[in-house]
C-alpha atoms as one frame of an Amber mdcrd trajectory, in Angstrom:
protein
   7.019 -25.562 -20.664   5.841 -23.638 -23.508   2.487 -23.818 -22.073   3.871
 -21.880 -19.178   5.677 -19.047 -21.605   2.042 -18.434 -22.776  -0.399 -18.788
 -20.264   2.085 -17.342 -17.116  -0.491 -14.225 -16.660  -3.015 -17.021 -15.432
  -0.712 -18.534 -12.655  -0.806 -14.756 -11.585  -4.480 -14.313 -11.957  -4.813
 -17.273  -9.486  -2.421 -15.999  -7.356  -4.291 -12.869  -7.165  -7.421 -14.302
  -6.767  -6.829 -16.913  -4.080  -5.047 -13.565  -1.903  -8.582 -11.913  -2.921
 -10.391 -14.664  -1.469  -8.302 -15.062   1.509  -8.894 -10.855   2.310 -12.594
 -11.297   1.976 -12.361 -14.542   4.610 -10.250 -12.426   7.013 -12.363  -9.008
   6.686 -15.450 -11.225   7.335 -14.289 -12.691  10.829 -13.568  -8.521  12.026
 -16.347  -7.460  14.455 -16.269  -4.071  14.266 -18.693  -3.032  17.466 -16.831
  -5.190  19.178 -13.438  -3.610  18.592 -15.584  -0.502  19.026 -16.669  -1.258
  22.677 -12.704  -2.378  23.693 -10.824  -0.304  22.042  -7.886   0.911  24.464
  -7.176   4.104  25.111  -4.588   5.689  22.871  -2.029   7.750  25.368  -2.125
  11.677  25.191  -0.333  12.653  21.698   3.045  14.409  22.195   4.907  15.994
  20.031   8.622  16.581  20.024   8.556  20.410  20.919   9.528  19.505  24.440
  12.848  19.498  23.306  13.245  22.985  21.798  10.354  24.847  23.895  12.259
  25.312  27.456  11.226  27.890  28.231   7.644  28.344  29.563   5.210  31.140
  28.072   2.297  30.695  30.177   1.667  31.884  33.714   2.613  29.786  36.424
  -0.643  28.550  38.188  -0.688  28.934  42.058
């Protein structure tokens, strides 16, 4: 165990390295033009001045 008091910054070096590797493996199988072409549609953003804003500025259309 005193190995393990000396050398513990390697055990985290592997660490790090095999969650390195495992990124690169993961970002490699991403198509992006194929996310591209079906992408969904995000919905219209809203905002939460509905709930203060009543009151209506704007002309009513006919």
């Amino acid at each position: 165990m005193d190995w393990l008091s000396k050398y513990w910054w390697v055990i985290i070096l592997i660490v790090l390295l095999g969650m390195f590797i495992n990124v690169i493996k993961d970002l490699k199988r991403i198509d992006p033009k194929k996310y591209l072409d079906n992408k969904p549609d995000l919905p219209p953003h809203r905002d939460f001045n509905d709930k203060w804003d009543d009151e209506d500025d704007w002309p009513k259309k006919k």
